[in-house]
N, C-alpha and C positions, 0 to 999 in steps of 0.2 A: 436215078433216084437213090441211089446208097443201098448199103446194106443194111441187113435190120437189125444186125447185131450191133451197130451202133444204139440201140432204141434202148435197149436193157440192160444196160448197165448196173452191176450188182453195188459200186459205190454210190448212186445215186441218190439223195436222201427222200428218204418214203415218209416221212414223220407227221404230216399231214397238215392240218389246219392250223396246226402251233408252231409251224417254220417259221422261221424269221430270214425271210431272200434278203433283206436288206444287209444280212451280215455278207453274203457272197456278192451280191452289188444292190444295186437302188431297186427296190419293189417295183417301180414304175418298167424298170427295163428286164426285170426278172421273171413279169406277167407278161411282156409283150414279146420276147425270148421265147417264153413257154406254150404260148399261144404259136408260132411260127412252126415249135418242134413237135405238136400236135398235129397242127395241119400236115405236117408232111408225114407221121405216123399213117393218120386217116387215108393219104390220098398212096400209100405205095402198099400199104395193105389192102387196101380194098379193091384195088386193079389189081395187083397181085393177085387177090380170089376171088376175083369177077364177081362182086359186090356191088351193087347198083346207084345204095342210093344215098352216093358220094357229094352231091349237091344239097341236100336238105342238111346232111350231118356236118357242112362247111360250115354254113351258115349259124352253129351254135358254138364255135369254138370258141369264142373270148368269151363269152358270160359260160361257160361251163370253167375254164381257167379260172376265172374270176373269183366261181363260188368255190372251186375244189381246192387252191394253192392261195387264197384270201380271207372267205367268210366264211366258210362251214366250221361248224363242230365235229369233229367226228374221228377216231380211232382207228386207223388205215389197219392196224394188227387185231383191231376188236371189232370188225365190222358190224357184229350184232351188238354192239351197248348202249344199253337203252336209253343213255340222253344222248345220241348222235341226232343232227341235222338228218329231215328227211329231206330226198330228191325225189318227186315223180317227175318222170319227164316220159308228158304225155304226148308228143309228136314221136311215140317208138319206131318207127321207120327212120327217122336220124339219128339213129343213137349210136354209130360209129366212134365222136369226137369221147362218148362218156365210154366207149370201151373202152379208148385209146386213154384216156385219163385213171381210170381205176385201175390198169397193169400198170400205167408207173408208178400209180402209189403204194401196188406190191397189194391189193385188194382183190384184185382178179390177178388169177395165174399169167404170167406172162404168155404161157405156150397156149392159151385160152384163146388171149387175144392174137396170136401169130396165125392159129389157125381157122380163124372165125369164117362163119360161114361154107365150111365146108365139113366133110363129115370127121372130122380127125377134134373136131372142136366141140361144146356143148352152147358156143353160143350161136345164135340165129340171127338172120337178118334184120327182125324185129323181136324188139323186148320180152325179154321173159322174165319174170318173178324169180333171183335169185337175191337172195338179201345176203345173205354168207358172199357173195360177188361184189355186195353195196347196192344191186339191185332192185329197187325197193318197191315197183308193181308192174304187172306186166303189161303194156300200154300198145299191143298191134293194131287195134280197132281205134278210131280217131274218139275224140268225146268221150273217152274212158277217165282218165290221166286228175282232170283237177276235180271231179267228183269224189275219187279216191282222196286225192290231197288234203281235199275240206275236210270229210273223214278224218285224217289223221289227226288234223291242226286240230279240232275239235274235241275229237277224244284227248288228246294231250293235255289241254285245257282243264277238261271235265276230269281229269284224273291227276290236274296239280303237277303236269310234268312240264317241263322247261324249253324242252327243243322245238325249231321253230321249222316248219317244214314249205320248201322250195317244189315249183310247178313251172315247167316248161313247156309251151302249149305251141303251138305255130299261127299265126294270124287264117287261114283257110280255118284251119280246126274250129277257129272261133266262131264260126258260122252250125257249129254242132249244139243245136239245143239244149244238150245234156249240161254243156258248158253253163249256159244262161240258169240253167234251173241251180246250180252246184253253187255260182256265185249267189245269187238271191238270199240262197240258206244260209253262207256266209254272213252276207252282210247285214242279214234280217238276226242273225244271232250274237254278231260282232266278234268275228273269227280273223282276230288281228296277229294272230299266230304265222301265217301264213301269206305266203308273197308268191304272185303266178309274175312267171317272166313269158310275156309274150315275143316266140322270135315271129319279126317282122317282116317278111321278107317281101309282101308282095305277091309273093305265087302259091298257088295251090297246086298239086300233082300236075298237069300237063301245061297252064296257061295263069296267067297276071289275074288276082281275085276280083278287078273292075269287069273282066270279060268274061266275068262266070254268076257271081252274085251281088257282090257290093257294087252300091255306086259309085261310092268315090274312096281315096283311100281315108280320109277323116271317119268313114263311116263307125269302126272300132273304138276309138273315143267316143263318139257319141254317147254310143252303148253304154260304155262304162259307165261316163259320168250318169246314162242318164239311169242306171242302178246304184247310185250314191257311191260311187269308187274316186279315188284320185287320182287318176295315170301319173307315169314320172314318165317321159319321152326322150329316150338317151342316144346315142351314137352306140350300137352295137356291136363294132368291130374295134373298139378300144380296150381292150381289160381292164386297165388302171382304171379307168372312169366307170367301167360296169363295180367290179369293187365297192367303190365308194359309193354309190348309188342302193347296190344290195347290201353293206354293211348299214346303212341308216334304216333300210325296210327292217332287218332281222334284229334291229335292237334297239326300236320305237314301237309305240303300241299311238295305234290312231281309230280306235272301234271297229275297225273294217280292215278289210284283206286289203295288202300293199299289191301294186303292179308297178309294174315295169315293164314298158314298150319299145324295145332295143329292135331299132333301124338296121336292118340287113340285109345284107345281097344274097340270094341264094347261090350257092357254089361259087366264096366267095376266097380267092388265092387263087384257082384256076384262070386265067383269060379266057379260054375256051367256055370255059362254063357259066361263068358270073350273069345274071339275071335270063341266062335262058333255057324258056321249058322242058326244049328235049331233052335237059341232062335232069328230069326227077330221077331217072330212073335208067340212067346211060353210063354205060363205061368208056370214056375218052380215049381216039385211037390214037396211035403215036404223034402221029401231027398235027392229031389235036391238041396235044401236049407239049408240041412242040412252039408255041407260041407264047410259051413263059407262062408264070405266076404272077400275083401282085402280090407277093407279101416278102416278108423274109430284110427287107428296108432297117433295124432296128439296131 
């Protein structure tokens, strides 16, 4: 897997939301590039530090790419300024692919994320409240995450402020009540500030969410629509196309909070891992790694 001194590179351009990749080649190949060198960040750190939960934080790479090197606002050298884009990303047990994203943009300390999860580090396996990090709530407990978010979007509103704040929930999670009551308030208030991206993946901690609670997988839609939302239903492992998807929620107002429902495999670049449950919470032995990747194609 390389060395990680490849990853840090001090030329590398940190400038944030206001890059322009198409000067260094086409956006379309500069997100799907950057998505590839994520994933392989996430997956030799986190075996590296016997880091578990390599499979759910696969599964967010391209729409976290998407919004951090595409749609977000926000100030990689100003992390606290007050019109920055907010991120809850409330499935905190995946939050690998967003460490591995805030050190390149020189927001979190590089040696932060080198040594994560183990005691030389301040970051944890699940989410902690570090905003000075771009860490923006602390999200260990499921159904935490877009409660907080509405919060924000809301206040922002009621205070005439501009930034539009982003919620990454996991399709399991969404079976958390807490969720159902957070949206209601949204939409009964019309908190269109605000866009939850549901990752899709199908599984919840040990087994497929047909074999635990939902009936079928349309079940989630339902729901939505049937609390007045609009889903958008995307291809989740594309960056270019998450992009353009979350560039339209963050800069439309339509009464109600945007979603988007991005289709994803959980532990997806792995062969070994890709839709299956034992790896929530597994670290892949050599031969199980020895069966290649899917991604890297670009």
């Amino acid at each position: 897997m390389g060395s990680l001194n490849i990853y840090f590179s001090v030329n590398e351009p940190k400038c944030g939301p206001f890059i322009q990749p198409e000067t260094l080649m086409d956006k379309s190949r500069f997100l799907r590039k950057k998505a590839d060198e994520i994933r392989d960040r996430v997956i030799e750190v986190s075996i590296r530090n016997k880091a578990g939960h390599i499979a759910p934080s696969l599964s967010t790479v391209d729409m976290l790419v998407a919004l951090y090197y595409d749609v977000m606002r926000y100030r990689p050298k100003d992390p606290l300024w007050d019109g920055r884009d907010r991120l809850v990303f409330s499935k905190g047990h995946g939050c690998y692919a967003l460490y591995a994203i805030l050190a390149d943009k020189g927001i979190l300390p590089a040696k932060e994320w080198a040594g994560f999860y183990t005691p030389s580090s301040s970051l944890s396996g699940c989410l902690e409240k570090k905003p000075e990090y771009g860490l923006e709530a602390g999200c260990g407990s499921l159904g935490h995450g877009l409660p907080m978010a509405v919060g924000m979007a809301f206040g922002a509103r009621f205070l005439g402020k501009k930034f539009h704040t982003f919620c990454v929930a996991g399709d399991g999670e969404m079976q958390e009540g807490s969720m159902w009551e957070a949206l209601q308030y949204a939409v009964r208030h019309g908190v269109d500030n605000l866009t939850l991206i549901v990752d899709a993946n199908r599984l919840q901690a040990m087994d497929f969410l047909t074999d635990v609670l939902d009936r079928n997988t349309s079940d989630l839609l339902k729901r939505l629509r049937g609390f007045g939302l609009k889903p958008v239903v995307c291809p989740g492992h594309y960056a270019p196309g998450l992009a353009r998807v979350l560039a339209r929620a963050r800069n439309s107002r339509g009464k109600v909070p945007h979603v988007v429902v991005a289709r994803t495999v959980k532990g997806r670049g792995l062969k070994c891992m890709e839709n299956v449950p034992k790896f929530h919470f597994r670290i892949p032995e050599e031969k199980e790694l020895l069966m290649g990747k899917t991604y890297g194609r670009n």
